[in-house]
C-alpha positions in Angstrom: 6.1 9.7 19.0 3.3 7.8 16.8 2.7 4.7 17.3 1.4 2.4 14.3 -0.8 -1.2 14.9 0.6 -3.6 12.6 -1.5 -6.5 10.5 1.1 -9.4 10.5 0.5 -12.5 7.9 2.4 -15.7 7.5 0.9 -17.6 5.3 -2.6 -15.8 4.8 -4.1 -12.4 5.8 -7.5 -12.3 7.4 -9.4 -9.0 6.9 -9.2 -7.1 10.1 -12.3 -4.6 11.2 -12.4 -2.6 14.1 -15.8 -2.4 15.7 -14.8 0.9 17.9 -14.1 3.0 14.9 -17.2 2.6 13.2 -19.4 5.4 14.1 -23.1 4.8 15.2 -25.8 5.7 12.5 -26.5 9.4 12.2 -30.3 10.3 13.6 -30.5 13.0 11.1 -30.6 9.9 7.9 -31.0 6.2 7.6 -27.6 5.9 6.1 -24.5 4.8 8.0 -22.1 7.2 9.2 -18.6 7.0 7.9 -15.4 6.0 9.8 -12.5 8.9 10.5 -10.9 7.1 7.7 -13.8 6.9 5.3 -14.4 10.5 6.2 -11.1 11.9 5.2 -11.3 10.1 1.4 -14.5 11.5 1.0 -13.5 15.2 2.0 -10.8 14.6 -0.8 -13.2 13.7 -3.1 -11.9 10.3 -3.8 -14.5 7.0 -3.8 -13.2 5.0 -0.8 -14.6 2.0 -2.4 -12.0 2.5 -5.4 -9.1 3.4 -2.6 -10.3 0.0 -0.7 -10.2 -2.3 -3.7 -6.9 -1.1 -4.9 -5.9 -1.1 -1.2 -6.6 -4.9 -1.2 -5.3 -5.7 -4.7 -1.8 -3.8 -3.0 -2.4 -6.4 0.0 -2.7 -9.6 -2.6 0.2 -8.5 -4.5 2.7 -8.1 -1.0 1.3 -11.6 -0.1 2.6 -12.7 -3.3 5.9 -11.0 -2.9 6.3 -12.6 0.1 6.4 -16.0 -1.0 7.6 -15.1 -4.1 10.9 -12.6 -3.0 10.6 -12.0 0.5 12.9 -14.8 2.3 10.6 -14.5 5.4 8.0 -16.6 7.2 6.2 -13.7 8.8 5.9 -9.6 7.2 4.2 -6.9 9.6 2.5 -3.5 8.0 1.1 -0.9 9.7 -2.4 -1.3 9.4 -3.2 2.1 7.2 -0.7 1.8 4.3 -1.7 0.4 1.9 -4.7 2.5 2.1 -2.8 5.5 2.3 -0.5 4.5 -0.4 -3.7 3.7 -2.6 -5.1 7.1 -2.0 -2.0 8.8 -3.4 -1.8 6.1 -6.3 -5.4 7.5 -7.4 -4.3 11.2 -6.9 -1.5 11.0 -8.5 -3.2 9.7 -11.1 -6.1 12.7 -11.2 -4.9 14.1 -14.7 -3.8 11.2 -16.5 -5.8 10.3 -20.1 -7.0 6.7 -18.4 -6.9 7.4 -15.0 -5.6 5.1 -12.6 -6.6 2.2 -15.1 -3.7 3.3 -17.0 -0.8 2.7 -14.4 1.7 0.0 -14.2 3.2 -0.3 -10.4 6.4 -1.6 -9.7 6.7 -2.4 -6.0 10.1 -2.5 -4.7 11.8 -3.6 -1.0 14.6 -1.3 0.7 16.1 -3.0 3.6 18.9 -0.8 3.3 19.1 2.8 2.1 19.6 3.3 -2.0 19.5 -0.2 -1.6 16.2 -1.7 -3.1 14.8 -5.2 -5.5 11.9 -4.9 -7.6 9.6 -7.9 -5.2 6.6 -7.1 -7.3 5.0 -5.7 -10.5 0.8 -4.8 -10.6 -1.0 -3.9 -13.7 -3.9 -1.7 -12.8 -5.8 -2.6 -15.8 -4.6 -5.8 -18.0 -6.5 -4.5 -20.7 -5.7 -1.0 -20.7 -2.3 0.4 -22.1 -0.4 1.7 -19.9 0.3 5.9 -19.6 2.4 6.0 -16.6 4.2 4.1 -14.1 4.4 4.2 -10.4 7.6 3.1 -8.1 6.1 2.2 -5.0 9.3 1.9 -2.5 8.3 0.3 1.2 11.0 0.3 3.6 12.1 -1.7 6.3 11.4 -0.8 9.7 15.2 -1.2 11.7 13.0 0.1 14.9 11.5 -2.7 16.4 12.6 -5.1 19.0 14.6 -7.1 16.3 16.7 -4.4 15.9 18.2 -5.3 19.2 19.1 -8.7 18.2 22.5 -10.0 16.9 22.7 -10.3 13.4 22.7 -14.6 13.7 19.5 -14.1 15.8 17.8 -12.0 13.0 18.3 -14.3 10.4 17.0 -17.0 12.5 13.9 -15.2 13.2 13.1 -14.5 9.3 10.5 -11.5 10.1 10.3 -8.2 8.2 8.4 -4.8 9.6 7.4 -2.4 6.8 8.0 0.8 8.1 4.9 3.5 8.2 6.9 5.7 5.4 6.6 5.0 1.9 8.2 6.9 -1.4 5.7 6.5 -4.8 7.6 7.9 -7.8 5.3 8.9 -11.0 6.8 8.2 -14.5 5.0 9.0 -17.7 4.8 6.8 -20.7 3.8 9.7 -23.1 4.2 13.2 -23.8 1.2 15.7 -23.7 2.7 18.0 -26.4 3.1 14.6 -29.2 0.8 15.5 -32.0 -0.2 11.8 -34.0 
């Protein structure tokens, strides 16, 4: 079974760090050594700085939803996801013309299955046109002690869980064989 910590926010989100998985420098250099984390986006050749800015644009733009869409006063995500779903956001967007400046994401809410809203939309680049769209769907986690609660009790307690598994569709805008 794997377990998942969880970053809660109600109103605001403070930046979390976890001192224990930083590793200590490496004797060999003067620079830092990388976390597990940091480790594994370097090994597939992605800059973790561009995964962790579009991690925390993803994290600005669920806040949003949240007051926006969300009728909730508190939302709980495992603490990885939106840097995993940033990493495959920038790999799936490898071979397109503009590269991940050319996406438009549309993030969308299941609660129930091949039930989902649209609770958020995130231009990658305002000043770019768009080649291709991503469908970010998160999903509700039904697994956690609210699931035990009667249905009057879970409305009183107005708390999602975001569930650990994600889909992210890819839609192009253009077609490679169009000649001008």
């Amino acid at each position: 079974m794997q377990t998942h910590s969880y970053i809660h926010w109600s109103t605001t989100l403070a930046a979390t760090t976890n001192d224990k998985n930083q590793t200590p420098l490496n004797s060999d250099n003067d620079s830092p050594s990388l976390t597990a984390e940091e480790e594994l986006f370097y090994c597939d050749n992605v800059d973790y700085a561009v995964v962790n800015s579009l991690s925390l644009r993803l994290l600005d733009e669920l806040r949003a939803a949240k007051s926006r869409n969300l009728t909730c006063t508190e939302v709980s995500i495992p603490c990885d996801l939106t840097t995993r779903i940033a990493s495959e956001m920038i790999r799936l967007s490898e071979r397109e013309p503009c590269g991940i400046r050319g996406c438009t994401v549309y993030v969308e809410f299941a609660e129930e299955p091949h039930n989902s809203r649209r609770i958020g939309t995130m231009k990658i680049d305002p000043d770019m046109v768009s080649t291709f769209e991503l469908y970010l769907t998160l999903h509700q986690d039904k697994r956690g002690w609210t699931s035990l609660l009667p249905q009057f009790m879970k409305n009183l307690s107005r708390s999602i869980t975001i569930s650990a598994e994600f889909s992210l569709t890819k839609h192009k805008l253009y077609s490679p064989n169009e000649s001008s």
